[in-house]
N, C-alpha and C positions, 0 to 999 in steps of 0.2 A: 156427330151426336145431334147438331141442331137441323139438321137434315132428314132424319131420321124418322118418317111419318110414325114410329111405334115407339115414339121418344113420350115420357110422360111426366117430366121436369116443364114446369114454370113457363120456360123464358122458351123453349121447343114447341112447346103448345102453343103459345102465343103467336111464336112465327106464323103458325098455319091458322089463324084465325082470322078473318076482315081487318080487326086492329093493327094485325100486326105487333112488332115491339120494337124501342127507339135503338136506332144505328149504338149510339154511346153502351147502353147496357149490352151488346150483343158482342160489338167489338170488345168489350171488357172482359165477356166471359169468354171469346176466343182470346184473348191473348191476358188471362190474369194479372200479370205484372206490367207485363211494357203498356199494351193500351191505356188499362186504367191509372196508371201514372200518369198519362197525359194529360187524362181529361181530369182526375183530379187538381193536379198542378193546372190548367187552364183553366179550372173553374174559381180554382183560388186568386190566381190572380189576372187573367184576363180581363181587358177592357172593350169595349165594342163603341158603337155608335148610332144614333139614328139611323142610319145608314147602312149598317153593316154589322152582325152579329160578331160578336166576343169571341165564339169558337167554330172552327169549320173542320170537317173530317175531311179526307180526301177518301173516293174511292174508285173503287176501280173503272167505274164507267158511269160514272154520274155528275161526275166533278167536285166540287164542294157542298159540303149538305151540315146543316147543325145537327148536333147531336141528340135530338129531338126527333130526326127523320126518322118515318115507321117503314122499317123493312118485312117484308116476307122471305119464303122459303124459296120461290121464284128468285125473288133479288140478290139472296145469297149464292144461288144459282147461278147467276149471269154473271158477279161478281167473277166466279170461278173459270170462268171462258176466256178472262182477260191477265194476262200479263204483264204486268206493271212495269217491271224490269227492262222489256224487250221496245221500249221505245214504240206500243199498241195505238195505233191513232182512237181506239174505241177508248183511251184512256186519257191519252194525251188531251185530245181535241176540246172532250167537257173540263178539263181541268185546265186548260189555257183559257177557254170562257170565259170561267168562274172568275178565277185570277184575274184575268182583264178587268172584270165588271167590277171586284172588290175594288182593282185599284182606280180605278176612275172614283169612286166613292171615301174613299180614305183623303184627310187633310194629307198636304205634301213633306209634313213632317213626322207622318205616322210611320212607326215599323211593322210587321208582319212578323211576328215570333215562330218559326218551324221550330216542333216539336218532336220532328220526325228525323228518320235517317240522314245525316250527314256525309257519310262516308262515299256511298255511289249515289249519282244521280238522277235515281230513278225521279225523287222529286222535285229536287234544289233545279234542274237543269231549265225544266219546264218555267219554276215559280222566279229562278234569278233572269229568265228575258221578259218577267211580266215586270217585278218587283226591284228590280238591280240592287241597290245598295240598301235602300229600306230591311230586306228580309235580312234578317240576324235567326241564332239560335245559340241557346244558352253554352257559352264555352266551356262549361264543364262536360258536357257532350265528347269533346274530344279523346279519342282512345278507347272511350266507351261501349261496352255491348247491348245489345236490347235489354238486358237483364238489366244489366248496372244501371243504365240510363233509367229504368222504370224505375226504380229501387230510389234512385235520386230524386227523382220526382216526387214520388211518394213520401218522402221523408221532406224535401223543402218545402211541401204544401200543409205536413202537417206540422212544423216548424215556425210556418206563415215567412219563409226567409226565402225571397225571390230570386233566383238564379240571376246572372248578371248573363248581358247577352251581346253578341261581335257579331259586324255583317257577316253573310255567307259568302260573300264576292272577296276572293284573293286571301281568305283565311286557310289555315291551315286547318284541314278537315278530319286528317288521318293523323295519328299521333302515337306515341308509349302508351302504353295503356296505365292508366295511375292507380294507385294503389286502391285496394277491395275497400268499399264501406265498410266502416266498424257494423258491428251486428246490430240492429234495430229493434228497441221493447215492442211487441206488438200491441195495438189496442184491444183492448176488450168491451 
């Protein structure tokens, strides 16, 4: 749909304009629930520093970027060439970078909060020989699907109730899967 040059929605126009529109909105509207669970819950409670922005996407060939980054129709494009899963040095390479660069930047008692999949490691594998012990991700994550995960996200940011979080290194990643969230009033 955002590819779509005869697309006539907002956020598709945009892509195709000089401006472009930011990584955060576009990844939200590809994936409604699990993306913008993140970045809500990361905007809620995220902290950065002189140094180093509060929130970073990972993508597929770019390595880390704030959510602010202006994509086009091109960049979604190139995005789709790379394979994240498949161990793509087009994906790996900027995103051990990035990773490097944050962590020379970060105090040595800072964590790296993954918001992202736990279970394979397409991303944990890359970020735990940058990050080792530092990177945690909220342990209610475990057993969890993109679904549920986004669904908790979403609901502990609008709660303001901070997920507690265990390193990634030597945890149990894969788990039972815990029982469904009770059903959520929506906002209006």
């Amino acid at each position: 749909m955002l590819l779509n040059p005869r697309a006539e929605f907002s956020l598709a126009v945009r892509l195709q304009e000089p401006d472009g529109a930011e990584i955060g909105e576009v990844f939200s509207f590809l994936s409604k629930l699990y993306f913008r669970g993140k970045l809500t819950y990361a905007r809620e409670f995220a902290s950065g520093t002189a140094h180093v922005p509060p929130i970073l996407i990972i993508t597929a060939d770019r390595g880390l970027v704030t959510p602010e980054t202006r994509l086009h129709t091109t960049d979604l494009e190139r995005f789709c060439q790379v394979d994240i899963s498949a161990a793509d040095e087009r994906y790996l390479a900027p995103l051990r970078r990035d990773a490097s660069d944050v962590a020379t930047r970060l105090a040595s008692d800072s964590s790296v909060v993954l918001l992202g999949s736990i279970a394979t490691g397409k991303y944990i594998d890359a970020l735990l020989d940058v990050f080792a012990e530092r990177l945690v991700f909220p342990s209610e994550f475990v057993g969890r699907g993109d679904m549920s995960r986004g669904g908790l996200l979403l609901r502990s940011a609008r709660e303001g109730r901070e997920l507690g979080y265990i390193p990634v290194a030597g945890a149990v990643r894969r788990g039972k899967r815990p029982p469904k969230l009770d059903p959520a009033g929506r906002r209006r």
